[in-house]
C-alpha positions in Angstrom: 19.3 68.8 -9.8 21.0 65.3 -10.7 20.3 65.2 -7.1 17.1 65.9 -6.9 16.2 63.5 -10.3 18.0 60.6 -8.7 15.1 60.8 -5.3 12.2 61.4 -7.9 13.4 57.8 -9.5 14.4 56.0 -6.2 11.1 57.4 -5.5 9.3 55.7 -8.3 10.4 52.8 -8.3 10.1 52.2 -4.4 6.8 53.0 -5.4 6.4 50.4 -8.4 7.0 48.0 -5.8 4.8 49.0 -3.2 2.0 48.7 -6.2 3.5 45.0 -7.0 3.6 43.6 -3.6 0.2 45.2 -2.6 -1.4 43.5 -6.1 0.0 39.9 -4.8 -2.5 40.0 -1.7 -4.6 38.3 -3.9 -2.7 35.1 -5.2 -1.4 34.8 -1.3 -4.9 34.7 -0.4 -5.2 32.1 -2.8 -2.1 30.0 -2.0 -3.2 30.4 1.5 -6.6 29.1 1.1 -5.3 26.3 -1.0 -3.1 25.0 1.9 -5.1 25.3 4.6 -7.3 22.7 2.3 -4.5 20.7 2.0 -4.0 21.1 5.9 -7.4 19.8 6.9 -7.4 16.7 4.6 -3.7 15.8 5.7 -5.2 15.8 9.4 -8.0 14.0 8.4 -5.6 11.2 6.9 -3.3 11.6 9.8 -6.3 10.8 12.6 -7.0 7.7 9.9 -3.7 6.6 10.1 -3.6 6.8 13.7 -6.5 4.9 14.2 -5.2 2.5 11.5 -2.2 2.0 13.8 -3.8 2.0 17.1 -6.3 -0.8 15.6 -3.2 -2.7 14.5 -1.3 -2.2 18.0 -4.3 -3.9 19.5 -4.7 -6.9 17.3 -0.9 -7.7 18.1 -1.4 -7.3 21.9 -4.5 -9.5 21.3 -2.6 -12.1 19.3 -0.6 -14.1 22.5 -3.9 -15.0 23.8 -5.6 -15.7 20.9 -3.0 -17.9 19.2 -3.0 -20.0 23.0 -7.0 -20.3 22.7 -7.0 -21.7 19.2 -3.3 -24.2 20.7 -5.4 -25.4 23.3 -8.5 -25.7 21.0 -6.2 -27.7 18.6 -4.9 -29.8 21.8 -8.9 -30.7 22.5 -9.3 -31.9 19.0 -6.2 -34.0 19.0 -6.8 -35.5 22.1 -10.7 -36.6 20.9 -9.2 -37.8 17.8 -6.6 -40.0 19.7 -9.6 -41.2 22.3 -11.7 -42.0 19.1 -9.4 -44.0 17.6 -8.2 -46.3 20.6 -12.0 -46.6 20.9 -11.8 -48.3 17.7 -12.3 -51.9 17.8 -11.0 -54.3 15.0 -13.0 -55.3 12.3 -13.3 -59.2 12.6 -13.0 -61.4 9.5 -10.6 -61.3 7.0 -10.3 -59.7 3.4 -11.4 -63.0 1.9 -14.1 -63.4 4.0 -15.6 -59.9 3.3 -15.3 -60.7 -0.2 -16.7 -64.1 0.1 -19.8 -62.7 1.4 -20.7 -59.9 -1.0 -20.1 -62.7 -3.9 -22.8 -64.7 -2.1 -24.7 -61.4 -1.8 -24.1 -60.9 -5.4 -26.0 -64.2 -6.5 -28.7 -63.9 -4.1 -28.9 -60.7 -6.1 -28.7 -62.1 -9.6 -30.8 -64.9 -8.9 -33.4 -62.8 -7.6 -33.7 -60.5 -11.1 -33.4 -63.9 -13.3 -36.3 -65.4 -11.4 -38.4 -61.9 -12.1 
């Protein structure tokens, strides 16, 4: 009999769990769903990312050339500037003479208002 009591229980409680892990199909449903959300938007910031970084790859592969463009551009300008200013010619007269000449400038000037 004890025999025979001791099955009945083993029995019912196998069964108690067969009730509890068929009631969690539910919540794994649930978790389930909830990842596979998380899945998709990881992707999507994964194929980001890789574009991010493929985008980057190709603005260092570009930057050789480009940084020997703008040296040569910079060369160009250098070399204008230096041809500009051996074009330069002296300015003749002195100092004393430019300021000698706006003094007389100056008086034409004054004179000019006084007489009005």
């Amino acid at each position: 009999m004890a025999n025979i009591e001791g099955n009945k229980n083993q029995a019912d409680e196998i069964n108690s769990r067969i009730k509890e892990l068929e009631s969690s199909y539910p919540a794994i449903d649930q978790r389930m769903s909830q990842l596979k959300a998380r899945k998709e938007l990881l992707v999507k910031e994964l194929k980001e990312i890789s574009i991010a970084i493929a985008d980057d790859k190709k603005k260092k592969e570009e930057l050789p050339e480009t940084i020997s463009k703008m040296r040569e551009e910079m060369a160009t300008h250098v070399r204008n500037a230096v041809r500009a200013r051996k074009s330069l010619k002296p300015i003749s007269g002195s100092a004393a003479d430019n300021e000698r000449t706006i003094n007389e400038i100056d008086q034409i000037c004054l004179n000019a208002m006084n007489a009005i």
